[in-house]
C-alpha positions in Angstrom: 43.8 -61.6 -33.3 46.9 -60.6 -31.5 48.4 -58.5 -34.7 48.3 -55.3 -34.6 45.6 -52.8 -36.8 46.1 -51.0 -39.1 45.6 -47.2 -39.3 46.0 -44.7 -42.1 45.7 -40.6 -43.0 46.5 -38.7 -45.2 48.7 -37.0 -42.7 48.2 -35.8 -39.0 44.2 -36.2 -38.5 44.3 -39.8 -37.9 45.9 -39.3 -34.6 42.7 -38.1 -33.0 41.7 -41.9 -34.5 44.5 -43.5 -33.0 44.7 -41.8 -29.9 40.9 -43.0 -29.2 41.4 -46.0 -29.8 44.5 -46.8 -27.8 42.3 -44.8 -24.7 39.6 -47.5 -25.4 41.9 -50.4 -25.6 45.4 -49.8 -24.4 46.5 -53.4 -24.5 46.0 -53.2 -28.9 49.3 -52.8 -30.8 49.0 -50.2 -33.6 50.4 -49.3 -36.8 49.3 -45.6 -38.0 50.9 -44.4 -41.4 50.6 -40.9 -42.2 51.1 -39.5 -46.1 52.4 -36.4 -45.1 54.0 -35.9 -47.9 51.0 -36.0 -50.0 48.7 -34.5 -47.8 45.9 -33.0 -47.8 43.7 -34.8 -49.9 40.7 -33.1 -49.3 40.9 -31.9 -52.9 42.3 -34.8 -54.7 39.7 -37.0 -57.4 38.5 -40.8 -56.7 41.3 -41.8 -59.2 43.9 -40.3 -57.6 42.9 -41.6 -54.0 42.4 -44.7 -55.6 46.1 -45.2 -56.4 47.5 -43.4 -53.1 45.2 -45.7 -51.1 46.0 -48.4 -53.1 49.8 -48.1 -52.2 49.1 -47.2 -48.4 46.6 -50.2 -47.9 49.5 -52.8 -49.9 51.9 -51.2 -47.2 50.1 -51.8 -44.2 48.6 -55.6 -45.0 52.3 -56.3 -45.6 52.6 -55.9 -41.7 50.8 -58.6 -41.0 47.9 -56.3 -40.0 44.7 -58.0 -38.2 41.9 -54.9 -39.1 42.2 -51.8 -41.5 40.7 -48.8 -39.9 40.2 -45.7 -42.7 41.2 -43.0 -40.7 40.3 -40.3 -43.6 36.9 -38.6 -43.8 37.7 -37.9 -47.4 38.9 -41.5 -48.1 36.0 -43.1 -46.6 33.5 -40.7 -48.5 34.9 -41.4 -51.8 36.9 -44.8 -51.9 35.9 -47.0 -49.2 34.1 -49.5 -51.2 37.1 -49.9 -53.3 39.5 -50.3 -50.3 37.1 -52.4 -48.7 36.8 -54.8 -51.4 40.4 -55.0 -51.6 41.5 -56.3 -48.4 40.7 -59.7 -46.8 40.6 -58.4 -43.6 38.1 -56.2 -41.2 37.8 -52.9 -42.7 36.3 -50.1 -40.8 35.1 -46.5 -41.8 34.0 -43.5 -40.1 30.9 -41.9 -41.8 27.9 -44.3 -40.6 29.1 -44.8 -37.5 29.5 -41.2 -36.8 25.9 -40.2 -39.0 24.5 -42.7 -36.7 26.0 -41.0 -33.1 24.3 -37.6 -34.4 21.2 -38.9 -35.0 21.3 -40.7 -31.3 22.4 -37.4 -30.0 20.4 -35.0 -31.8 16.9 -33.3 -30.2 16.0 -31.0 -33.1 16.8 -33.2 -35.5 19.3 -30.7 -37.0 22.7 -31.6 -37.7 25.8 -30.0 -39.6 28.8 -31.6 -41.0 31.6 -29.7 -41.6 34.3 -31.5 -44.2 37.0 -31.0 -46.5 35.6 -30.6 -50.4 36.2 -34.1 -51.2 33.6 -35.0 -48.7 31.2 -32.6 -48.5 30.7 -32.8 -52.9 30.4 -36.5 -52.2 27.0 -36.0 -50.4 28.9 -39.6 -48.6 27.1 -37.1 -45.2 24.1 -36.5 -46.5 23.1 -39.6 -48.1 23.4 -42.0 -45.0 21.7 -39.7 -42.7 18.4 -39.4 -44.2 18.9 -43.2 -45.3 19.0 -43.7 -41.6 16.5 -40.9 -40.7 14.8 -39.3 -43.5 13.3 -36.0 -41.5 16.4 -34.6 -40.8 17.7 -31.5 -41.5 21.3 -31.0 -42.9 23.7 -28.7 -43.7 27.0 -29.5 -45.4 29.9 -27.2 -45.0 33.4 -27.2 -47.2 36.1 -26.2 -44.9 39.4 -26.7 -47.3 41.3 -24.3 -45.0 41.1 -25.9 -41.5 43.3 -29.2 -42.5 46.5 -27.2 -43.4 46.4 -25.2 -40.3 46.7 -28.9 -38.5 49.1 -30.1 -41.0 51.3 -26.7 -40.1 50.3 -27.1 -36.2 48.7 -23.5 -36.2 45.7 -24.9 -34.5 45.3 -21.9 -32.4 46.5 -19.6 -34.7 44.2 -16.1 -35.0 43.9 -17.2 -38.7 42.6 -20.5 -37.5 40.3 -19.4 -34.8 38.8 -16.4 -37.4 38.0 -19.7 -39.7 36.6 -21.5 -37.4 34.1 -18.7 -36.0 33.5 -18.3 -39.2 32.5 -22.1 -40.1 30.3 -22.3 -36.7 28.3 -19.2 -37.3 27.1 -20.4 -40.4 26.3 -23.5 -38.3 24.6 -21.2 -35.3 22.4 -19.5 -38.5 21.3 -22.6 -39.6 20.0 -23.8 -35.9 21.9 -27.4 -35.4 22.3 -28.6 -32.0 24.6 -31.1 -33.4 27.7 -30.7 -35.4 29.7 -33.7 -36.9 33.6 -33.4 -37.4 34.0 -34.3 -40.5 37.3 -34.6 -41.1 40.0 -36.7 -38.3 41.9 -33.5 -38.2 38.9 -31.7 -37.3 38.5 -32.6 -33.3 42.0 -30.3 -32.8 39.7 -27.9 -32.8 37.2 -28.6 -30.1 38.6 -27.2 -27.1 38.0 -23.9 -29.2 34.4 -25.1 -30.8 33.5 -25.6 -27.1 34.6 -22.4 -26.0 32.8 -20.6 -28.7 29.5 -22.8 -28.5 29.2 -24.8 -25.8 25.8 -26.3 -26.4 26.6 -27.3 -29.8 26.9 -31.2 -29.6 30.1 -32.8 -31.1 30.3 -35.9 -33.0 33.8 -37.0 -32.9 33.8 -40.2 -35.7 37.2 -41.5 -34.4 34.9 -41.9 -30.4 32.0 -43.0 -33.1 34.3 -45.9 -34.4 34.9 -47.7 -31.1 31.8 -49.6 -30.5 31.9 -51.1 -33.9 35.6 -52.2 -33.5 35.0 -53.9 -29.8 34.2 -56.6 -31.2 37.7 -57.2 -32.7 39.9 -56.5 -29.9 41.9 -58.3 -27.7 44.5 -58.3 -25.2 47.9 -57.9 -25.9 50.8 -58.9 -23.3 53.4 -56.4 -25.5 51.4 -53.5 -26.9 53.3 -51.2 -29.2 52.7 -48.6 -31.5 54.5 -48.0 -34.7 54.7 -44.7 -36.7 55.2 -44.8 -40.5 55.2 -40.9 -42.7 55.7 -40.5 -46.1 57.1 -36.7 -44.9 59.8 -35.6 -42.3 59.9 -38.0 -39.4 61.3 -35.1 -36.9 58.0 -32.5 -37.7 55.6 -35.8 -37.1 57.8 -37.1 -33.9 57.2 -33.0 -32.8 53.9 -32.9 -33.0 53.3 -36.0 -31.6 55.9 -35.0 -28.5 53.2 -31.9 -28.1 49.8 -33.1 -28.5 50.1 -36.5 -27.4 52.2 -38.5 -24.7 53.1 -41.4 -26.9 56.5 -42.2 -27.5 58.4 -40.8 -30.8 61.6 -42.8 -31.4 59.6 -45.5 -33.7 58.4 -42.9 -36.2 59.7 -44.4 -39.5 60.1 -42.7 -42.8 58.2 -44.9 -45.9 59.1 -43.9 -49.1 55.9 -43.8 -51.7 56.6 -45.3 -55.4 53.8 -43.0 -56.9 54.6 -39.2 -57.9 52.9 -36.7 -55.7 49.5 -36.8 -57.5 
């Protein structure tokens, strides 16, 4: 119980995972790898997430992980059964949880998701909120655009604030009070989703995750955290030096075996 867990992305998203997890339980040691190299995979097919995954999830149990968290909207919408069924150990997603925060949060009973393409043509959204409460109302949105400006860390780029107006008036149209982030990149964006709409209710999935995960925590006397990319270590250590105050020297560089897909 005292190994660390295990957290992957396709790139720069699964920090806001990470970081709320280490809020929640500061004494848990972490591994987070990132595929920057590969990233985004908003677009990419089942088969092709099937053998990135694949290679990513052989990585991290060979750490000596304790729980797998699936730190990838996209991965968890199309894959997660697969990955799931391939590790022996505690493997955790982010759509129910999160479907299931919107639903306790919701008083119109009108929720939006937004997502990359991957997720949103899954209908992964769609399908567990009306198994969970069949009278709601949904709307799905494809945002392919909003994961690269992360990925480039133009997050409050005029480009990026134009896209996102443009995203949460389609939302505004459609009347939800409550708006799921559909994508681990996604919550860089809510300082300027709450300045835009501020009685729009958020559903963060990587604050969704944490009560299903308490269960499997426990106290560490040495909690680390260790940083593995597929990319350029220095970009990840820089963005991590200015969005979060963790520290960067242990960003490692791991070198994938499969072709860019």
């Amino acid at each position: 119980m005292k190994r660390p867990i295990g957290i992957f992305d396709s790139g720069l998203g699964g920090l806001t995972v990470l970081y709320a997890l280490q809020k929640a339980y500061p004494e848990e040691s972490f591994i987070y790898m990132g595929d920057t190299k590969r990233a985004p995979w908003g677009s990419k097919s089942r088969e092709e997430l099937v053998l990135v995954t694949d290679e990513i999830v052989d990585f991290l149990t060979s750490k000596h992980i304790k729980s797998l968290v699936v730190a990838c909207n996209t991965s968890c919408s199309l894959v997660f059964d697969h990955i799931s069924k391939k590790t022996a150990i505690p493997t955790f997603g982010l759509i129910e949880p999160s479907c299931k925060d919107a639903i306790n949060k919701t008083l119109t009973n009108r929720i939006a998701v937004l997502g990359t393409t991957g997720t949103i043509s899954s209908k992964a959204y769609t399908k567990t909120l009306t198994s969970l409460h069949p009278s709601l109302d949904i709307l799905e949105l494809e945002c392919p655009e909003l994961v690269p400006f992360v990925e480039s860390n133009q997050i409050t780029s005029q480009k990026s604030i134009s896209k996102v107006t443009h995203y949460l008036d389609k939302v505004q149209n459609f009347g939800a009070d409550t708006l799921i982030l559909g994508c681990t990149h996604y919550p860089f964006f809510q300082p300027l989703i709450r300045s835009i709409h501020p009685n729009l209710t958020l559903v963060n999935p990587a604050n969704s995750i944490l009560s299903v995960m308490s269960p499997f925590m426990i106290s560490s006397s040495h909690p680390t955290i260790e940083f593995w990319v597929s990319g350029n270590p220095d970009s990840f250590s820089a963005f991590i030096s200015e969005h979060f105050n963790w520290p960067t020297s242990k960003v490692k560089q791991y070198q994938p075996t499969l072709a860019t897909p």
